[in-house]
C-alpha positions in Angstrom: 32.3 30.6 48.9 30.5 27.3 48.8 31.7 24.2 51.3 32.5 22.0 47.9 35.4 24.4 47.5 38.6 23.9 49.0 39.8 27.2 50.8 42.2 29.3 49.1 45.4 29.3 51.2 48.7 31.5 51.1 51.5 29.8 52.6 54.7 32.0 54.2 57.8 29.0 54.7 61.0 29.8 56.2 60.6 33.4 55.2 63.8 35.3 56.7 64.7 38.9 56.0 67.6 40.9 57.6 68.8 44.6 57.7 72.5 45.8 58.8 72.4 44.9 62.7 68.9 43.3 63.0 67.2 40.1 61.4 63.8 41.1 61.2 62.1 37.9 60.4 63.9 35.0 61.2 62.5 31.5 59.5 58.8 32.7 60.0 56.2 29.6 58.5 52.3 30.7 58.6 49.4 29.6 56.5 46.7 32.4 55.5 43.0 31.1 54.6 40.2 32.4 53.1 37.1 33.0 55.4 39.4 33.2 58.4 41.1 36.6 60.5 44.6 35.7 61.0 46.0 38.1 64.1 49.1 38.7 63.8 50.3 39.8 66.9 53.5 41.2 68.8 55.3 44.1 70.2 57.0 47.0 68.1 59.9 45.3 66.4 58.6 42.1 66.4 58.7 41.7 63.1 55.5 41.9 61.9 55.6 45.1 59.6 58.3 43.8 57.7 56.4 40.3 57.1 53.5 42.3 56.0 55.7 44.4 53.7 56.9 41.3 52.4 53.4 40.1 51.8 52.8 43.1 50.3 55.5 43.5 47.5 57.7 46.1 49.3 60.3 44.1 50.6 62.3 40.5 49.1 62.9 38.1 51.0 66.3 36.9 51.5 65.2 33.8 51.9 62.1 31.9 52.1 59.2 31.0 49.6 54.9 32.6 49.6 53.1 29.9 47.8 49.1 30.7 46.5 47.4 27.2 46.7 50.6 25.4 46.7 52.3 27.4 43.8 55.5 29.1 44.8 54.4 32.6 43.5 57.2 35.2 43.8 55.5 39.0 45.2 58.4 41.0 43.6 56.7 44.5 43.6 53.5 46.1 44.9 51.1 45.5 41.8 52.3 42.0 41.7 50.9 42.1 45.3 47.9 43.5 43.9 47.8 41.6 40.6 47.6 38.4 43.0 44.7 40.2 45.4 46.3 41.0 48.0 45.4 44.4 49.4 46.8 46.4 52.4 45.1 48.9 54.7 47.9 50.8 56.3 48.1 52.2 60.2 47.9 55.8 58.4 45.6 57.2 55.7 46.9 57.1 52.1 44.5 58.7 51.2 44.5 62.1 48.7 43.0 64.6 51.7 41.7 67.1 48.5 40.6 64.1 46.2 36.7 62.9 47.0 36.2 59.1 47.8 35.5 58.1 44.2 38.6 60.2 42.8 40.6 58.4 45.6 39.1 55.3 44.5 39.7 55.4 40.6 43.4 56.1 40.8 44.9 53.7 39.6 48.3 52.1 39.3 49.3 55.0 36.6 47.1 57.9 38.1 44.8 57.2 35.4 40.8 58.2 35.8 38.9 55.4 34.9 35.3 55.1 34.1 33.5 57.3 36.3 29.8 55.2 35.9 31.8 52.0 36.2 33.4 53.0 39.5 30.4 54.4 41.3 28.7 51.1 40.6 31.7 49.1 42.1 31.8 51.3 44.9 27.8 50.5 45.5 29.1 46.7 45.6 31.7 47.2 48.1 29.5 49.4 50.2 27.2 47.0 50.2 30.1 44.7 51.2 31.3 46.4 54.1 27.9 47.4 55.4 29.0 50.8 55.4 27.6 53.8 53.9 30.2 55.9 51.9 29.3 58.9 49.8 31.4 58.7 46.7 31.6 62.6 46.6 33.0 63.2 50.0 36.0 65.0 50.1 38.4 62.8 51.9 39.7 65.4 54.4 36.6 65.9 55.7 35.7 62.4 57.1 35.7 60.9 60.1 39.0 58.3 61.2 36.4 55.3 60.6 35.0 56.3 57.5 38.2 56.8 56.2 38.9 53.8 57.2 35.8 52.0 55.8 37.3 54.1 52.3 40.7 52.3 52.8 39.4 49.0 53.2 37.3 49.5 49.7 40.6 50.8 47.8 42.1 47.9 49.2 39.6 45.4 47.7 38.7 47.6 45.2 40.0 44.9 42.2 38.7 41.8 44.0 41.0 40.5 46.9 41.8 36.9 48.4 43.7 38.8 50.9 43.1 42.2 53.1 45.7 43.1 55.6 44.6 45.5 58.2 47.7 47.1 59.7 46.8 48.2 63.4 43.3 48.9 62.3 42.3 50.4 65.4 44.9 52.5 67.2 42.9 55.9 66.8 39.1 54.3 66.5 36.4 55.3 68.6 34.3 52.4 70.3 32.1 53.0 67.6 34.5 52.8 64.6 35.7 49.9 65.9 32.3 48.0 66.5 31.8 48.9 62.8 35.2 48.0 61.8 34.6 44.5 63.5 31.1 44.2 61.4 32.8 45.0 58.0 35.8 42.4 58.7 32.9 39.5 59.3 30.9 40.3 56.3 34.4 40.1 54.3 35.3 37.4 55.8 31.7 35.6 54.6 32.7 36.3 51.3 35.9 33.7 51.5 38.2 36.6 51.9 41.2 36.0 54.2 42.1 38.7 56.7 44.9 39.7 58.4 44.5 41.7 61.6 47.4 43.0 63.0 47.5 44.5 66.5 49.2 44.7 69.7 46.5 44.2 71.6 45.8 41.2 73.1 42.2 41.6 73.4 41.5 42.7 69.8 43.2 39.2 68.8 41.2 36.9 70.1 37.7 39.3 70.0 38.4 39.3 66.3 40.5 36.7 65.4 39.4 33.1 64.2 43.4 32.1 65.1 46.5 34.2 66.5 49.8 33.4 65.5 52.3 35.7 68.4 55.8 36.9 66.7 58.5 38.0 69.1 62.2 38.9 68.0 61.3 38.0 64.6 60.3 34.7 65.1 57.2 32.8 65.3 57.2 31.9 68.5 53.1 30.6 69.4 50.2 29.1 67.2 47.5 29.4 68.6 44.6 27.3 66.0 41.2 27.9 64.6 40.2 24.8 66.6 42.1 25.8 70.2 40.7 29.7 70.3 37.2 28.3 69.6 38.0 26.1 72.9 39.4 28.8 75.3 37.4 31.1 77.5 38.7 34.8 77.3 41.4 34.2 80.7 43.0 31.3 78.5 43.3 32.9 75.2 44.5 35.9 77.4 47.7 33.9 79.2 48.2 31.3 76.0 49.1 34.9 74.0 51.2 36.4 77.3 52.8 32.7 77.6 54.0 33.2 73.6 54.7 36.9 73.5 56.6 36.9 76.8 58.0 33.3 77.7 60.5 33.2 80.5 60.1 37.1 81.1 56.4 36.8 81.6 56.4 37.1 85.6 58.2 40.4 84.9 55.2 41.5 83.4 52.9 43.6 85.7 49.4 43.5 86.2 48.8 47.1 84.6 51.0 46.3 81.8 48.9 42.9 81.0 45.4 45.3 81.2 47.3 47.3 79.0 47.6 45.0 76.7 44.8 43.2 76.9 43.4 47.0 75.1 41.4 47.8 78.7 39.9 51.1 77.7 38.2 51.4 81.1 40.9 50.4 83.5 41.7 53.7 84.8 43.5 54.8 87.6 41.9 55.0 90.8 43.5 58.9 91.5 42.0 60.4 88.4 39.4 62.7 90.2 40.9 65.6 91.4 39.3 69.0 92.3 40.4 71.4 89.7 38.7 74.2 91.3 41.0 74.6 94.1 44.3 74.3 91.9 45.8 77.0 90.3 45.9 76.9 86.5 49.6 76.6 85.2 49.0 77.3 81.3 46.6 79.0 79.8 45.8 79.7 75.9 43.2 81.7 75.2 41.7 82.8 71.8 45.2 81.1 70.2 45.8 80.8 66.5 48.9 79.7 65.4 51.0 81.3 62.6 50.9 79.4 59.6 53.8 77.1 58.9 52.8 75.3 55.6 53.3 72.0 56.4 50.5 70.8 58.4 47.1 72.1 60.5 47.2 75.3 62.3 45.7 75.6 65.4 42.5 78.2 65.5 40.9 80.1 68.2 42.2 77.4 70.8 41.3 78.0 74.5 42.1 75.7 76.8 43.3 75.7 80.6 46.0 72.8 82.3 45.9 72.8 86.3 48.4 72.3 88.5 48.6 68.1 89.0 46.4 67.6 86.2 46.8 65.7 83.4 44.8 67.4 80.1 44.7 64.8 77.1 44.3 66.2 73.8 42.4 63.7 71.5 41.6 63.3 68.0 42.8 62.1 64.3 46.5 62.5 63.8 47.2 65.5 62.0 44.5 67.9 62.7 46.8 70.7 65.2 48.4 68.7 67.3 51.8 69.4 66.3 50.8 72.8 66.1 49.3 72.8 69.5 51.7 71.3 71.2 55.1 74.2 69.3 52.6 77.0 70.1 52.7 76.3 73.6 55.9 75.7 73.8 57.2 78.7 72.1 58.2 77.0 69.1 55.9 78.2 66.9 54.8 81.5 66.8 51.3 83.2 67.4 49.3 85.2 65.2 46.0 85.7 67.7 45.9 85.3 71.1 47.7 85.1 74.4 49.5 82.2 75.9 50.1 82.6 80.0 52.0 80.3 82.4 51.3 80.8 86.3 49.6 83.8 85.1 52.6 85.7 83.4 51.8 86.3 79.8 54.8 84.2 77.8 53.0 84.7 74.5 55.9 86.6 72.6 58.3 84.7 75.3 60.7 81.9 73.4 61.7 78.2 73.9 64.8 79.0 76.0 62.3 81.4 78.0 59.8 79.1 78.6 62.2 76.6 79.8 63.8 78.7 82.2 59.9 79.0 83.7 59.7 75.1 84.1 57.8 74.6 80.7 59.0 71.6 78.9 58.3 69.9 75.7 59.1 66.2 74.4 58.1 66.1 70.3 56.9 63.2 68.7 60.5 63.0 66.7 62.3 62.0 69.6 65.2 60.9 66.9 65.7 63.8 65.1 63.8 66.2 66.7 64.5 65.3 70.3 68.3 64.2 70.6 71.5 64.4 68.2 72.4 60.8 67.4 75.9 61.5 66.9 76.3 63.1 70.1 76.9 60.9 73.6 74.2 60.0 75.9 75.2 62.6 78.5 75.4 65.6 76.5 72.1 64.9 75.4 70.6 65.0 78.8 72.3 68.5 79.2 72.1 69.6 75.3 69.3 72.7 76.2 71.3 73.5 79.2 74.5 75.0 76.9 76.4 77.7 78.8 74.3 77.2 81.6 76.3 76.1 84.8 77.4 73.5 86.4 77.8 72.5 82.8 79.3 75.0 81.5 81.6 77.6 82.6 83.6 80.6 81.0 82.3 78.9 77.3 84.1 75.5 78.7 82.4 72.2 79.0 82.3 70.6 82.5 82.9 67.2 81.8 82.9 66.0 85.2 79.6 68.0 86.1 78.2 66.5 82.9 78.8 62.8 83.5 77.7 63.0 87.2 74.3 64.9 85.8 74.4 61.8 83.2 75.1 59.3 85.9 72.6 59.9 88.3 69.7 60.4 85.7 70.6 57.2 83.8 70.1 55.6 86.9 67.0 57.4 88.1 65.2 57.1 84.9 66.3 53.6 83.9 67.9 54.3 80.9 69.7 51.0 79.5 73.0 52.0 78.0 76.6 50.8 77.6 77.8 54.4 79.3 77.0 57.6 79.0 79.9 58.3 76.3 77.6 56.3 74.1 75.9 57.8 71.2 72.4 58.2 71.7 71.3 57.3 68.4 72.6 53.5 69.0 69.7 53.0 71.8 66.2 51.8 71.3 63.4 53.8 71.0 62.2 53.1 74.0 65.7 54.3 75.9 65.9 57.7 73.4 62.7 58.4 74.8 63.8 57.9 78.5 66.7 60.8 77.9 64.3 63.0 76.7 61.9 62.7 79.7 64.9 62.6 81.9 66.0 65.8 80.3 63.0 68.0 80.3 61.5 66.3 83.7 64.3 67.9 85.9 65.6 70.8 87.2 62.5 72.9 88.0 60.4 71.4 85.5 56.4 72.8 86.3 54.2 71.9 83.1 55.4 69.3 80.4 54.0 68.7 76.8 54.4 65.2 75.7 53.1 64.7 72.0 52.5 60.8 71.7 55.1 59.7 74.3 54.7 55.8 73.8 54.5 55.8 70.0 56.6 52.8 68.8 58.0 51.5 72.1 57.5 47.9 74.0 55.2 47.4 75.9 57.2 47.2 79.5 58.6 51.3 78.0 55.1 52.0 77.3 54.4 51.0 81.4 57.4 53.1 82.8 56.9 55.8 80.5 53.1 55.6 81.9 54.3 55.9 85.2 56.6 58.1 85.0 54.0 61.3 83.9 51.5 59.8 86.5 54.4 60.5 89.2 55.1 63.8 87.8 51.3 65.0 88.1 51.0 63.3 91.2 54.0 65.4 92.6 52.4 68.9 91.6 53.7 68.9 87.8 51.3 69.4 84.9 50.9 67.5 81.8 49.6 68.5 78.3 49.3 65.0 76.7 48.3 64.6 73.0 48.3 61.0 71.6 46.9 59.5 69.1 46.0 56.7 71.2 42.6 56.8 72.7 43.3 54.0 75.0 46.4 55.8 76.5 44.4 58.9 77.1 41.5 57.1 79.1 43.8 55.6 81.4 46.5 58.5 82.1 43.9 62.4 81.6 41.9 63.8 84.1 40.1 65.5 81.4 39.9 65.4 77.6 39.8 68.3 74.9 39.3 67.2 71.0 41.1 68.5 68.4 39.3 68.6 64.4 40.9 70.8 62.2 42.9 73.0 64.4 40.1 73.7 66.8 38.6 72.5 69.7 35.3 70.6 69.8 35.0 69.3 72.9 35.6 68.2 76.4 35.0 65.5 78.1 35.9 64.5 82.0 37.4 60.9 82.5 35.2 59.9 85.2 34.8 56.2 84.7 33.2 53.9 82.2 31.9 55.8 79.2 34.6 58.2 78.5 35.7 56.8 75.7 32.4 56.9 74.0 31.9 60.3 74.9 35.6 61.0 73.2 33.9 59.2 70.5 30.9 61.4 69.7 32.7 64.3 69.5 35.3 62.9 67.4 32.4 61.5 65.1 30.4 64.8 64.8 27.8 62.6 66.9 27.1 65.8 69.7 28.1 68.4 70.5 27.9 71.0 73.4 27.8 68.7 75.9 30.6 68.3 79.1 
C-alpha cells in the first residue's frame, strides 16, 4: 500500500449483543486499520470471542453498525465475511487432518476442487507472503502446531484479505513458532492488511501490537493508541493494560498473577528442583497402549514414571493422546499392552472406583459434563463418587447433615463462590465448577492426581488459585500428572516434562531454569531428539 492512499478502515459503533442471562458485548466502538495489529485483549468472558464472531459472520448483532470505509456494510453470514475479506484463524485447527495442505486449501465454500495448477501458484504467493515454507502435499495431520498454523493463516487469506483475525494465536506455540508467527504477522501487515491479535496475554499485546484496545465485562473499557504504545517503555504499557483490564480490583491482583499475565515463560518457581532419586515413584506405566476408543489418539508404548511431590507435565499439540493418557491411568479406559502400577501394586486391570479408593484421582478437561451433574446441588457434587460410602451414606440412605457439613467446610476451604450449597452446580462459573472438582478429588486420602488442562477457560485470579492449589498439593507429598495445552503453565508449575506426538512419547525435558521451553520446543518441532 502506497502513502497516497488513505488506509482502509472497519469501524465497530455501539455494537451490543446479548444471550439469556449475560450481555456479551455491551456498546463496544473500535476502528480496525490496514497496516496495523489491533490486540484485542481481556480475560475469558470478556467479550471478545463473540465480537470476533460478529466480525466474522457467525453472530448478528442486536444492535450496533460495522461500516467498511464509512459504508454501513451488514456481515449477515460467514461468506459475506469472506466476500468482504475478512478472514479468521481460529484457537483450534480447522483443518481436514487426512486432506494435504493444497486439498485443505482448495475447498471451497461448496467443497468444490478448484484448479489444482491455479492453487499451487497462489499458495507459492502466500508462501512467499508469510515467509514460511509450506509443502502443498503435506498431509495436514502430520505437521507441526506452527506450520499448521502458517496453513491457517494462508486459508484465511487465501482470496485476498483486508482483514485476518488471529484468535489466541499462540496458546500451544513453541518459542519458535511464535518468533515465526510474529515475522509472518509483520510481513502481512506491510502488505496494508489489518490484523487482529487476540490474546490474554499482556505481553504478547504490546510485543506485537501497534495499539491495544482492553475489553472487560463486555465493554470497552481502555484505548490504548498507535501513537501512546509507540511512547511507553514496556513497565507502562504493562500497568496502562492492568489499569484497563482490572480498574478498582487491580491491588487485588498479585504479583505472580501479573507475571502470569504478562506471558513470563521463565518465571518459575523457586522450589522446582527436587531430588527424584530419593522419592519413591507413585505411578508407573510401562510399555502402555491404550485400547482403541474410536474417537480420538490412542496412547502407544507409553512409559513414564510420576514421583512422590513431583509434578510431571505432559506437553504437546492438543489431541495427540492426552485424553487417552490421562483415562488409561486413571482406569477409565482400558489397556490393551502394558502394566499400569501405583506405589508398586499392579492396578492395570484395577477400575476407577479402585483406583480412587488407592488415592488416585482424576479431573477431565469436561469439567461440565464430564466432571459434575449441573442439575444436581453443589454439595452432592463434592460427595457424587463417594455414593454408599459413609458418612454419606448409610443403609442406602443419604446423610444430609454429613453431606452439607462435608460441603460446608470444603466450600470454605477451597474458596468456592456460591449462593449455598443447595445450589445447582451448573449455575457457577467455570472457574467455581472447577474448584468442586479439585475440592472433590483433592481430599480424603488423595496420593496422585491427574489434571488434564486445569485452567482452560477460567480468569485469570482462578487460573492463580487453581495454580496454587496443585503447587500445595505436591508440596505436601501429593503427585501431579499435569497435561495442558498451555506451554506457559507447564514451565512454571512441572518439575519435569514428557511430550506427547501421536500417542507416544518423544521426549523429556527437566525444567531447570531458562531454556526449557525451547527445549519443549525442539521436541515438539521434530528439531532433536534423544537428548534429556
Amino acid at each position: 500500500m502506497t502513502t497516497s492512499t488513505a488506509p482502509d478502515v472497519i469501524s465497530l459503533r455501539e455494537i451490543t449483543k446479548a444471550f439469556p442471562g449475560v450481555v456479551a458485548n455491551d456498546r463496544i466502538s473500535l476502528d480496525i486499520v490496514s497496516g496495523q495489529v489491533h490486540c484485542l485483549l481481556g480475560e475469558n468472558g470478556a467479550g471478545k470471542s463473540t465480537l470476533i464472531s460478529i466480525l466474522a459472520g457467525m453472530q448478528q448483532p442486536d444492535s450496533g453498525t460495522i461500516a467498511i470505509n464509512g459504508a454501513i456494510t451488514p456481515i449477515n453470514s460467514p461468506k459475506a465475511a469472506v466476500d468482504h475479506g475478512i478472514g479468521v484463524v481460529h484457537q483450534h485447527s480447522t483443518l481436514v487432518p487426512a486432506f494435504t495442505v493444497l486439498e485443505n486449501l482448495m475447498l471451497g465454500e461448496t467443497g468444490v476442487m478448484l484448479g489444482k495448477k491455479k492453487a499451487k501458484e497462489r499458495l507459492d504467493e502466500l508462501s512467499e507472503l508469510l515467509g514460511a515454507q509450506i509443502d502443498p502435499h503435506a498431509i495436514a495431520a502430520d505437521l507441526g502446531l506452527g506450520q499448521q498454523q502458517q496453513v491457517e493463516i494462508a486459508k484465511a487469506i487465501w482470496k485476498g484479505s483486508r482483514l485476518l483475525i488471529l484468535d489466541e494465536p499462540t496458546s500451544m506455540l513453541t518459542p519458535q513458532a511464535i518468533e515465526h508467527l510474529g515475522e509472518s504477522i509483520e510481513r502481512v501487515k506491510a502488505q496494508g492488511l489489518a490484523v487482529v491479535f487476540i490474546t490474554h496475554k499482556l505481553r504478547e499485546a504490546y510485543a506485537m501490537g501497534d495499539c491495544v484496545t482492553v475489553l472487560r465485562g463486555g465493554r470497552n473499557v481502555g484505548h490504548i493508541s498507535v501513537e501512546q504504545l509507540a511512547s511507553y517503555d514496556e513497565q507502562q504499557a504493562q500497568d496502562a493494560i492492568l489499569s484497563a483490564m482490572f480498574g478498582d480490583d487491580i491491588n487485588t491482583v498479585s504479583d505472580e498473577a501479573a507475571a502470569e499475565l504478562a506471558g513470563a515463560t521463565e518465571s518459575v518457581r523457586e522450589t522446582r528442583g527436587i531430588d527424584l532419586e530419593n522419592r519413591p515413584v507413585r505411578l508407573e506405566l510401562s510399555g502402555v497402549s491404550s485400547r482403541g476408543h474410536g474417537r480420538d489418539v490412542e496412547v502407544d508404548d507409553v512409559a513414564l514414571q510420576v514421583h512422590e511431590g513431583e509434578i510431571l507435565g505432559i506437553a504437546g499439540i492438543d489431541g495427540h493422546g492426552q485424553g487417552a493418557l490421562a483415562e488409561v491411568a486413571a482406569g477409565q479406559r482400558s489397556t490393551s499392552s502394558g502394566i499400569v502400577r501405583f506405589d508398586g501394586q499392579d492396578v492395570t486391570r484395577l477400575g476407577v472406583r479402585g483406583r480412587q479408593q488407592l488415592g488416585l484421582r482424576y479431573v477431565t478437561d469436561d469439567r461440565l459434563h464430564e466432571g459434575t451433574v449441573g442439575s444436581m446441588s453443589v454439595a452432592l457434587n463434592l460427595v457424587v463418587k463417594r455414593i454408599g460410602q459413609r458418612p454419606f451414606w448409610k443403609f442406602g440412605q443419604i446423610q444430609r447433615k454429613a453431606v452439607d457439613a462435608e460441603a460446608a467446610r470444603l466450600i470454605e476451604e477451597y474458596g468456592i463462590r456460591t449462593p449455598s450449597s443447595a445450589t445447582r452446580a451448573g449455575t457457577l462459573s467455570g472457574g467455581n465448577i472447577q474448584k468442586i472438582l479439585l475440592a472433590r478429588e483433592l481430599t480424603h486420602g488423595a496420593r496422585l492426581v491427574i489434571v488434564n488442562k486445569p485452567t482452560y477457560g477460567l480468569d485469570l485470579k482462578t487460573v492463580h488459585l487453581v495454580r496454587e492449589i496443585l503447587i500445595d498439593f505436591a508440596a505436601n507429598g501429593g503427585s501431579v500428572l499435569l497435561l495442558s495445552t498451555d506451554l506457559d503453565e507447564l514451565v512454571e508449575l512441572s518439575h519435569r516434562i514428557e511430550i506427547i506426538s501421536s500417542g507416544r512419547i518423544v521426549g523429556s525435558v527437566t525444567n531447570d531454569g531458562p531454556g526449557t521451553a525451547e527445549k519443549v520446543g525442539h521436541y515438539m518441532t521434530g528439531a532433536i531428539e534423544g537428548v534429556h
